[in-house]
N, C-alpha and C positions, 0 to 999 in steps of 0.2 A: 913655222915652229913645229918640229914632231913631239909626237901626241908622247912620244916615251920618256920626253925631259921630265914631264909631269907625274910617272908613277905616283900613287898615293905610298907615305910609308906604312909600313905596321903599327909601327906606335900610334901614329894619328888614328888610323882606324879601329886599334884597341881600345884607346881613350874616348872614340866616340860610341862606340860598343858599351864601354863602363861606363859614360853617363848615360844610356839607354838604359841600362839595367837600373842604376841607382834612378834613373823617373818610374821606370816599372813599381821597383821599390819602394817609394818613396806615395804613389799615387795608391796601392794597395794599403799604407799604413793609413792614407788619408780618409780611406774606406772602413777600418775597423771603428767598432764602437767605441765608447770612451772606456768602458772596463776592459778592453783586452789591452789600452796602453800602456807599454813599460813602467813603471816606475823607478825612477834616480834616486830621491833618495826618503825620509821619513815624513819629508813637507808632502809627500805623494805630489809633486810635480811632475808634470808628463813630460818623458824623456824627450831631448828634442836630436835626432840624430840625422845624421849626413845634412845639419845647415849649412857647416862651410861648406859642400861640394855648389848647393843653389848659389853660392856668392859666389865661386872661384868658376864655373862653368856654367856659362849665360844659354843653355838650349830650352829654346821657347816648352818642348817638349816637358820637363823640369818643371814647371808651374805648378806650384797644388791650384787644382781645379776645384771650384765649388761648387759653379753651377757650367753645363754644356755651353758650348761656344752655337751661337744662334748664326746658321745659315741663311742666305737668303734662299737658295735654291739647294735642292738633294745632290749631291755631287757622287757621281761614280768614277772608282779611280781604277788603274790598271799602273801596276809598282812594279818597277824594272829596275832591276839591280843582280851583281853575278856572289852576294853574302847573304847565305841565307839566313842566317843571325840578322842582318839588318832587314830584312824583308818583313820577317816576324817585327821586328820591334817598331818598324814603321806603320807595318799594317797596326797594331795596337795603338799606338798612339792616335792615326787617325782615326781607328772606329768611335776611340773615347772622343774625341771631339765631334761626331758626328761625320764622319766619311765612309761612305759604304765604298768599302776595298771589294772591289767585282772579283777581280786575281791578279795574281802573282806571275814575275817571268823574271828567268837567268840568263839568257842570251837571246839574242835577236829574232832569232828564226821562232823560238816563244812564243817573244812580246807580238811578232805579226799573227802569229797564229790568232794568241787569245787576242788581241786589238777586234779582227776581224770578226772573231763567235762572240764577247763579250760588249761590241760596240759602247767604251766608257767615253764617257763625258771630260776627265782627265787621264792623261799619261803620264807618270812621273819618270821618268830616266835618269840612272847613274851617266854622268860623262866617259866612264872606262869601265865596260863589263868585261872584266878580263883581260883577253885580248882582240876584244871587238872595241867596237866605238858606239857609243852613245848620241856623235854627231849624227852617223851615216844610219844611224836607227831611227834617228828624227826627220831625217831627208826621206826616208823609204817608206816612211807610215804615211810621212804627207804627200807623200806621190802615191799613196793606196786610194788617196780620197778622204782617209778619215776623217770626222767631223769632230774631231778631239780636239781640247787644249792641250798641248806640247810643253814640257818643263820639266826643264835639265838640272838634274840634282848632283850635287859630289862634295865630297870632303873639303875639295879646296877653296880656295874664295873666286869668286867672280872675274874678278882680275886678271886672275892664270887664267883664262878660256875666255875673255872679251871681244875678242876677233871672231873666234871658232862660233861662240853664243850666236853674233850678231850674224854670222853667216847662216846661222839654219833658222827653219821655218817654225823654232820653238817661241813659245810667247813670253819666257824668262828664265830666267834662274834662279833658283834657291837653294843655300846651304844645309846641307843634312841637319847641321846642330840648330837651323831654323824652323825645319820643315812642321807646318801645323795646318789645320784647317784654315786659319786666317788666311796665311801665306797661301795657300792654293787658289782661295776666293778672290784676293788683290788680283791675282793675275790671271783668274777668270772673267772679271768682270769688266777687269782696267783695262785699257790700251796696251800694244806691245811694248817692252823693255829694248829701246834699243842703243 
């Protein structure tokens, strides 16, 4: 099946953009004190905004957090993707959950570079940077030797790339609108997804 039936579209990737931005938003209001919240109306009830985005758009990311998500172990990640919009939004999510994002990469030749100076403990990979592949980036790190956890991340679900997943030496997949410190630990710790 070629890798080009799959393009992600724009709209998907815009709407997973805008629910990044509204968890951005949304975890920053959860951070102000109580007097800097809005007020509705004379009852001085706190304004409650973007609830329906949290019910209509299920991204773990999205959660008001209370307290940090308790690691077993410090996890260093190294986050591969060709949107630098999403690169930001992913590294922020996971620093708040406790991920020390080591760096950042947009295309292949990159993520080897920093793989090899930054030795992470995780790799997260889009499945289409561009017009590279995020399979053949997950074959070539693990023919470098790297002693990394491999995990292919993208817009689409699972299903579309079931074959391709099972073919490389990654140890899962997870959906961008999933991606959290949870989800990287499960398939750190767990057996491979095959």
């Amino acid at each position: 099946m070629p890798l080009a039936r799959f393009r992600p579209r724009p709209t998907w990737i815009a709407l997973f953009l805008g629910q990044l931005a509204i968890n951005i938003y949304v975890s920053a209001q959860a951070t102000q004190p109580a007097s800097r919240i809005r007020v509705r109306n004379r009852r001085r009830e706190p304004e409650r905004r973007l609830s329906h985005h949290r019910c209509r758009f299920p991204v773990a990311a999205m959660r008001r957090r209370t307290d940090p998500v308790k690691l077993e172990t410090m996890i260093r990640c190294l986050i591969v993707d060709d949107s630098a919009l999403f690169l930001e939004a992913a590294a922020s999510v996971l620093r708040r959950d406790g991920v020390t994002v080591a760096g950042t990469a947009g295309t292949i030749e990159d993520a080897l570079q920093q793989a090899h100076e930054l030795r992470p403990d995780v790799v997260l990979i889009d499945v289409m940077l561009g017009s590279e592949s995020g399979f053949d980036l997950a074959r070539r790190l693990a023919e470098t030797g790297l002693e990394a956890t491999l995990i292919l991340i993208s817009t689409h679900d699972a299903a579309d790339f079931a074959d391709l997943i099972a073919a490389t030496p990654a140890a899962g997949f997870v959906p961008k609108s999933e991606l959290s410190a949870d989800a990287i630990q499960r398939l750190v710790s767990g057996p491979r997804d095959r």
